[in-house]
N, C-alpha and C positions, 0 to 999 in steps of 0.2 A: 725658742730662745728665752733665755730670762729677762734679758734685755733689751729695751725696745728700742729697735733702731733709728737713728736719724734720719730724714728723706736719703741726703746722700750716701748713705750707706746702703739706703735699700737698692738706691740706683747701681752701684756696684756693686749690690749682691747679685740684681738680674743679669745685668750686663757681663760680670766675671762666669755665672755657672750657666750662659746660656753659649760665651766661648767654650767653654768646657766640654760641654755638650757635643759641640760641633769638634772639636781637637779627639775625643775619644769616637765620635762617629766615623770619620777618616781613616785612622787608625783599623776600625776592627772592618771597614770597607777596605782600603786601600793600603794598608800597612803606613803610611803616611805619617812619620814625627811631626809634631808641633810644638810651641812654645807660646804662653802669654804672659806679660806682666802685669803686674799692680801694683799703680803709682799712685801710694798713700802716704802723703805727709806725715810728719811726725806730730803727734797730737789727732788725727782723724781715725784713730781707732782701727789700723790694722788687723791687729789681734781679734777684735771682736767681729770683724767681715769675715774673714777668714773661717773664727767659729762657724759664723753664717754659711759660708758658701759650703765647705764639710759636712754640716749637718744639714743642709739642704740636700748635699751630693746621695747622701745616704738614706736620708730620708723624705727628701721632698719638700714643698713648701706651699700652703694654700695659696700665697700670696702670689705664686709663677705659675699658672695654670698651667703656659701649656711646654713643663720640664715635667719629666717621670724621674724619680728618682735611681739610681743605678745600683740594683743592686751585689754587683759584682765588684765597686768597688772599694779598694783598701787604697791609704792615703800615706806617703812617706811624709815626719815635717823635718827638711834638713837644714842646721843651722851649721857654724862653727863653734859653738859655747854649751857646754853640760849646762851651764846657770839659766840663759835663755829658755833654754827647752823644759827646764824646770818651770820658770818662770811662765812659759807659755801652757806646759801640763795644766796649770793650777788656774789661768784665767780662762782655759774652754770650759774648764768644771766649773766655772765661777758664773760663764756665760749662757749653759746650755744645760739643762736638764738631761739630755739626750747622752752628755759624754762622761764617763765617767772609768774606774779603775779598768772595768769589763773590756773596754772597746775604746782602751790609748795604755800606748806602752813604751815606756823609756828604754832603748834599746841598752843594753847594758853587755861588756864584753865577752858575755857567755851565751852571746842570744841567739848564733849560729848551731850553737851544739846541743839547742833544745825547739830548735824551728828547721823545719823542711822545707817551708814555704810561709808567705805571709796569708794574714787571714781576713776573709771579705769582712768588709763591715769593721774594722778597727783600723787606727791610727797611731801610726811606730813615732814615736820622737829619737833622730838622729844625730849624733853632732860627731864632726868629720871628723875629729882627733882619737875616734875609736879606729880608725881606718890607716890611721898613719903606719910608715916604717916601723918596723917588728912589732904591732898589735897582734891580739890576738884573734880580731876578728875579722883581719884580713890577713892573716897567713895561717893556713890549715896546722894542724899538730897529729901526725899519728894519722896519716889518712883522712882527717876531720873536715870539716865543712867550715866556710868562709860566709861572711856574712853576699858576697858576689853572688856566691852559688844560692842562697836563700835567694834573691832578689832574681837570677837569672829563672832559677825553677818557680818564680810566682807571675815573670815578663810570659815563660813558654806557654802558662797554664790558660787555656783559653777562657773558662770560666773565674780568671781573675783581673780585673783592671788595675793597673798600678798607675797612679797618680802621685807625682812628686810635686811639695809647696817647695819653694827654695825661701825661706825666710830672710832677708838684708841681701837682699838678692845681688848687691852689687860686690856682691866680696868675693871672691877665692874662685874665680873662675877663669884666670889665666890671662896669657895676653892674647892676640889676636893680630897676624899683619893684616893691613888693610888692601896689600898688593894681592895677597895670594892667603883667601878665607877658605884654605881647606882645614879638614878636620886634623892634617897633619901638623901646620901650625899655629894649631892651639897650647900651648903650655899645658902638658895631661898632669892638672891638679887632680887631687882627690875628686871636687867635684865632678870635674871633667869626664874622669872613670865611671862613674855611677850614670851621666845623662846620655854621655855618648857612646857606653861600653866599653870592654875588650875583646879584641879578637881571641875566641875560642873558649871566653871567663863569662863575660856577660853581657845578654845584648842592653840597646840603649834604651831610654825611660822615654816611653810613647807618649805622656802628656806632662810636659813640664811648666810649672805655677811660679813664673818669680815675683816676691814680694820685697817691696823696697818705696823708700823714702823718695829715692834717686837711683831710677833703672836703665841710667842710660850703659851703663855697665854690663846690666845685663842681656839690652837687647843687643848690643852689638857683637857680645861673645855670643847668641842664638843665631845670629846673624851668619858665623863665622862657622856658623857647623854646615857640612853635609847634608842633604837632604831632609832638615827641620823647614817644617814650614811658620811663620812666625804672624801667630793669629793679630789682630790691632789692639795697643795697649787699651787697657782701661783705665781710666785717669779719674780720680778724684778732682772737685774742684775747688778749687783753694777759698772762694768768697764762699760759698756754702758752708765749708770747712768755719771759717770764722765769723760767720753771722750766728751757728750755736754757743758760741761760748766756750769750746771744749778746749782752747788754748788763750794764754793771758792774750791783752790788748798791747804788752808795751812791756819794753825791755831797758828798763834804769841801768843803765851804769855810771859809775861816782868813782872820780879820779882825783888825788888830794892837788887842794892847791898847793901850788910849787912853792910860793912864798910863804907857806904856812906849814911845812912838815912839821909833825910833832909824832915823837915814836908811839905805836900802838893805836893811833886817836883815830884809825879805819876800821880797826877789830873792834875797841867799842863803842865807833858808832854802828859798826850792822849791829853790835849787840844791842843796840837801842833801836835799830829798826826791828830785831826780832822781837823784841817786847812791845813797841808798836801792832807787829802784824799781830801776834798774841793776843793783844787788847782788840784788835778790830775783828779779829774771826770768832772771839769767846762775845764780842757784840753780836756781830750779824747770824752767830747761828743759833745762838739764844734767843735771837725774834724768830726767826724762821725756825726757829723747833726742830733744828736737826742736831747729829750729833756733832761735838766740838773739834773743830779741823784743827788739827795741832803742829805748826810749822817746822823746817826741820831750817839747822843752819849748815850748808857744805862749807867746808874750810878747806879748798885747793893750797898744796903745800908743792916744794920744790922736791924733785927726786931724791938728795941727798940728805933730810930734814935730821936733826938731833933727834934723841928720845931729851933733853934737856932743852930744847928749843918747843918741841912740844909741850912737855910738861909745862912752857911757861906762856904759851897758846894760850889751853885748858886751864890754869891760872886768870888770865885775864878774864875769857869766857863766864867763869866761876862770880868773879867778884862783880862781872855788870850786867847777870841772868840772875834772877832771884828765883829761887825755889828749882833749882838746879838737884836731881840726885846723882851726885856723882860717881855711885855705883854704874847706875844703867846708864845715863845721857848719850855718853863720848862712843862709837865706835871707829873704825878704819874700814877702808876698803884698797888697801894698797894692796902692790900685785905680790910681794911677800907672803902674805895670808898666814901674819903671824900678829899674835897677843903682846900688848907694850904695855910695858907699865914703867914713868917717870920718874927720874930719880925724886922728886915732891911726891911720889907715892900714887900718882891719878892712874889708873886705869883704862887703856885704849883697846879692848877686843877688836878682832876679827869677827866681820860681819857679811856677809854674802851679801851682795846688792841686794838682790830680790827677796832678802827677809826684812830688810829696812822701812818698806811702806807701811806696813800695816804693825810693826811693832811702836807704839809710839812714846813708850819708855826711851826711845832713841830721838834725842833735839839736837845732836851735834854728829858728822860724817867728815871724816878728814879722808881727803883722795889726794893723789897726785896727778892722776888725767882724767881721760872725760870717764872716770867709774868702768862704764862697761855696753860695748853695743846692746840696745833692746832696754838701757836698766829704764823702769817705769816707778817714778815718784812724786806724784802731782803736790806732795805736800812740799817736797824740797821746793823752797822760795828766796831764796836770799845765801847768795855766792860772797866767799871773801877769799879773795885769790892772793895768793903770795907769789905766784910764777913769774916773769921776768919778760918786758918786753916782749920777749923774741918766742914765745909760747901763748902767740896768740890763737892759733887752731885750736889747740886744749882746752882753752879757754871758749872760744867760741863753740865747742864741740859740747862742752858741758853744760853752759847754756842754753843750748837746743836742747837739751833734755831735762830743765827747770821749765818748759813755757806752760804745760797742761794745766787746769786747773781744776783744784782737788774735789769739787763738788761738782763735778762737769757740764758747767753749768757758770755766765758772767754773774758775778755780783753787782750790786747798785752803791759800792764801794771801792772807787777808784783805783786804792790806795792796794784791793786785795784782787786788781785786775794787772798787776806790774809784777814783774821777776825784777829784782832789788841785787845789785853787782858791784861788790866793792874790790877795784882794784889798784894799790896802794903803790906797786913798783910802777905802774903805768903814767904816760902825760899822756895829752891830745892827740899829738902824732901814732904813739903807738895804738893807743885806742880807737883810734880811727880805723886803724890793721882789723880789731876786733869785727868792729863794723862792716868792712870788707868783707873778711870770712862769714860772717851771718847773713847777707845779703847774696852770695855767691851760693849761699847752702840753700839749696830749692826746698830742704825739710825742714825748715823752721815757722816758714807762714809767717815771717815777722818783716815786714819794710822799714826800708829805710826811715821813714817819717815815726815808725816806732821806735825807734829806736832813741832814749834820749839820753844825753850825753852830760851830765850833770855833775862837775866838778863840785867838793864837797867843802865850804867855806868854812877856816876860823872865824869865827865873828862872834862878838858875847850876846848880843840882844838878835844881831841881824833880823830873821822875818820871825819870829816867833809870836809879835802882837797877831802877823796875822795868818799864822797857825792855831793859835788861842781862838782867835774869831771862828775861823772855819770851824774849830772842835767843836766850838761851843754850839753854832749853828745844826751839827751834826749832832750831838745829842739831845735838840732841840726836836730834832726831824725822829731819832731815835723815840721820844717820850710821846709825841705821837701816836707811833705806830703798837706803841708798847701792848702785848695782851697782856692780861691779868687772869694767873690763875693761885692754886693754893701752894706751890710750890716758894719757900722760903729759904733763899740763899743770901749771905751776908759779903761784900764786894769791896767795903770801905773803912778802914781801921778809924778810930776817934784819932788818931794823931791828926788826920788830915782836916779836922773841923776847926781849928788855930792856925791863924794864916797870921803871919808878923809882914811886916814892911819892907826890912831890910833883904839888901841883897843875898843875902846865905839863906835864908827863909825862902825866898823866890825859888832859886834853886834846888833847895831840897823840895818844897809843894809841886815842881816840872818833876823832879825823877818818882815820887810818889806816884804821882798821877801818869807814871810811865810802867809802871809796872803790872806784869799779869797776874787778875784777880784769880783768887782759890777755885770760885767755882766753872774755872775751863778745867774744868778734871783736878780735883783737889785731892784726892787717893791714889793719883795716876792709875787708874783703874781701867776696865775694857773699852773698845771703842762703842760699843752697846749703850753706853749711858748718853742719855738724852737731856739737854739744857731745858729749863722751861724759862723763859719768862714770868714775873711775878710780881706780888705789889711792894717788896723793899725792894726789886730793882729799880723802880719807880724812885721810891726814897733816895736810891744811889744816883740816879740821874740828876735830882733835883740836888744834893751834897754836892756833884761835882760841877753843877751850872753855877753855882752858890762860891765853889772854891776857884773855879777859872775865871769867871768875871773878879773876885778879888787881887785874883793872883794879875789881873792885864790892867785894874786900875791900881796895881802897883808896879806899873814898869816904869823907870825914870822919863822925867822930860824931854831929858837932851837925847841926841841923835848917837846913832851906834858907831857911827865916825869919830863921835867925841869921844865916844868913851876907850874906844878902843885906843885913839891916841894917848890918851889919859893912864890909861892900865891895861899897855899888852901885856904884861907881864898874866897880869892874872886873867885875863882873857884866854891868852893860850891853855892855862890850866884849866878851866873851870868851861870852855866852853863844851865839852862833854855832857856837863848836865843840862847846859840849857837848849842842845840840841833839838831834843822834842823836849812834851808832855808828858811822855808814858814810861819816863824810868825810874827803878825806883833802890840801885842799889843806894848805901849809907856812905859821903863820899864828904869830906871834909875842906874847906880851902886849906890850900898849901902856897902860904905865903914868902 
């Protein structure tokens, strides 16, 4: 492997391919069906066990002395989604030296009429909608071969082992009475057909691998066959899982106060927490010298959304992200899987989930449900849901697949250990629903006590002195740790070195001081380039200790109760900028 595994991965890689072992021993002894799952939370690294336990299957593994490798056999991965199996092709290459175009193959509807059988030592990717009603790789043409008959003539062949993963293993595998678990009353789904056969088409799949989040799905339909015998789950363990770091600590969600609706003032404030997160990942990975993790914002929209309601989305968007290109930023992932463009002229491609991580010309993703089973994007951090009370699963569904974090691995920055959730049609009541369904989803790792429920205040001054304080402390701790080398990057424009007194001056020195500097990828250029630390960042730290201590020993005397009695009028307006520190769009009072 490329990649070094966790303890608990290692522990489920012994533990899954020493099952395995014993389910294909059975089998070629006693003819003997088996079944085992693997119960791997969302965020513990599935994908790359799985690598594991295949390329162990095939090849062995120093680390399991006493497994021989098999080599007899060949591996089905069956999911329901072309994109997944895409998406899953490209992280075993990613994972394993060992896999590559040679020995993994995306079954594709012509792959009956150029295979007789499968081949040892290779790895077919499946997704069951090639199989459906009038496909063509399940109904013969002219005499032809069926993808059944591939898969029966490689079950008969004795020098071949078939080994099926079932990827989301809780999906599509029918119902099952619980009075009378024969193979009869199973619902014969596609899957069905493949594990349990047809009379006289194809026999059944001698070792079956279900992979899932939450397998109680799948043991119960294993349960419900025929003489399968059903090996004991292997289970991931959830503290292990979250003492690495490889999913956030804590799940914000922000509900507007009731008493303070103001239109739009949820959109740009995430848009002020992306330029927050912006600012704190272009800090932390410019000390740690890695490359610059570049945030993404999802904007969950309603099913029936304008292209004129968008276009005035991506408008807002626009005016409170600075350094926005609005060629590339904006894509969709709706199930249409078409190209919009607003009547204000913006540009919304179609984008495959699974190209969205790694492109990072892309800072905005508009969906309307949870994206897509399996979508993997550690960068997506920060949800702005428009859906409507009563879609709270979607919401909580989409969530569970914001908690990973993108350098896999906790930071010693709070701030970029939280998924950030703004949702605007919601109160308490509803959002409580949210919290419900995340806490019932055994694949999220996230508890209740994580969960914080953080109604989003008008207020003009509110805490901000002691958000100023914290910053300042924080880039106190920053100039510390600072290395110094010859790398010279410039962070801070001369505007910001005149600091006035008055209240308009405050507010614009907070949106300056919120905005993301050039050098987190100033040419949006490859993920290859590497931040360094340097000695005018130095200079920049000392500029902005220099400008934030001016800016807090100019907040007024009186209390934010008075002021606010004093001028809601312009409290309501203006409290946008003084939300944070880190924004920096040009935003004028409107008196």
């Amino acid at each position: 492997m490329k990649i070094e595994l966790f303890d608990f991965q290692k522990n489920a890689l012994k533990d899954l391919i020493k099952s395995i072992k014993i389910m294909q021993d059975n089998y070629s002894r006693y003819q003997s069906l088996s079944a085992v799952s693997l119960t791997s939370p969302t965020g513990s690294g599935k994908t790359i066990i799985s690598a594991a336990v295949i390329e162990t299957l095939f090849y062995g593994n120093d680390s399991i002395s006493d497994f021989e490798p098999d080599p007899l056999a060949t591996v089905i991965w069956l999911t329901d989604s072309p994109s997944l199996n895409k998406q899953t092709y490209k992280r075993f290459k990613d994972a394993s030296e060992n896999f590559n175009s040679t020995n993994m193959e995306i079954i594709d509807q012509d792959f009956a009429r150029s295979h007789n059988s499968l081949s040892k030592g290779k790895v077919y990717f499946l997704n069951r909608q090639l199989l459906g009603k009038g496909k063509i790789l399940s109904n013969p043409t002219e005499g032809g071969r069926t993808f059944y008959d591939v898969l029966n003539n490689s079950i008969e062949d004795n020098n071949i082992h078939v080994y099926l993963f079932l990827d989301e293993a809780h999906r599509g595998l029918g119902k099952s009475d619980d009075n009378r678990t024969t193979s009869d009353t199973i619902n014969k789904t596609i899957y069905s057909t493949i594990i349990d056969g047809q009379d006289g088409i194809n026999k059944p799949i001698p070792c079956v691998i279900g992979i899932s989040a939450t397998p109680e799905n799948f043991n119960k339909a294993m349960n419900g066959r025929l003489n399968r015998t059903i090996v004991p789950n292997v289970k991931i363990s959830i503290p292990e899982v979250k003492a690495t770091g490889l999913i956030k600590d804590a799940i914000e969600i922000r509900i507007p106060d009731q008493n303070n609706k103001i239109k739009d003032i949820d959109l740009k404030i995430a848009c002020q927490k992306f330029n927050e997160i912006s600012n704190a990942w272009t800090d932390y990975c410019s000390n740690i010298n890695v490359a610059c993790v570049i945030p993404l914002l999802v904007v969950q929209v309603e099913d029936k959304i304008s292209n004129d309601t968008l276009g005035d989305l991506c408008k807002t968007i626009i005016d409170n992200i600075k350094g926005l290109d609005t060629e590339t930023c904006f894509v969709n992932v709706f199930g249409e899987k078409s190209n919009i463009t607003t009547p204000n002229g913006i540009n919304i491609p179609y984008c495959y989930p699974e190209d969205i991580s790694e492109n990072i010309d892309i800072k905005v993703v508009f969906a309307k449900d949870a994206i897509t089973t399996g979508w993997d994007c550690p960068r997506a951090e920060i949800l702005y849901s428009r859906r409507k009370r009563n879609d709270e699963t979607y919401i909580a569904q989409l969530i569970g697949r914001m908690i990973r974090t993108p350098l896999v691995r906790r930071t010693d920055n709070e701030e970029l250990n939280t998924v950030s959730c703004y949702l605007p049609e919601f109160d308490t009541e509803s959002v409580n629903n949210v919290v419900y369904a995340l806490n019932n989803d055994d694949s999220t790792l996230i508890e209740a006590d994580e969960i914080i429920i953080n109604p989003t205040k008008v207020s003009f001054f509110g805490n901000e002195q002691d958000r100023l304080n914290a910053k300042i402390e924080e880039l106190n701790i920053q100039k510390n740790r600072l290395k110094f080398n010859n790398t010279k990057q410039t962070a801070i424009s001369n505007d910001e070195k005149s600091i006035a007194s008055n209240t308009e001056t405050i507010n614009k020195q907070v949106s300056e001081e919120n905005a993301p500097r050039d050098y987190c990828n100033p040419d949006n250029s490859s993920n290859d380039v590497i931040y360094n630390a340097s000695v005018e960042q130095s200079d920049l730290i000392d500029t902005r200790l220099k400008n934030l201590n001016e800016l807090l020993n100019n907040f007024p005397l009186v209390s934010p109760e008075e002021i606010k009695e004093c001028f809601e009028k312009i409290i309501a307006i203006c409290s946008i900028f003084v939300h944070s520190f880190l924004f920096s769009p040009d935003h004028k009072f409107l008196l």
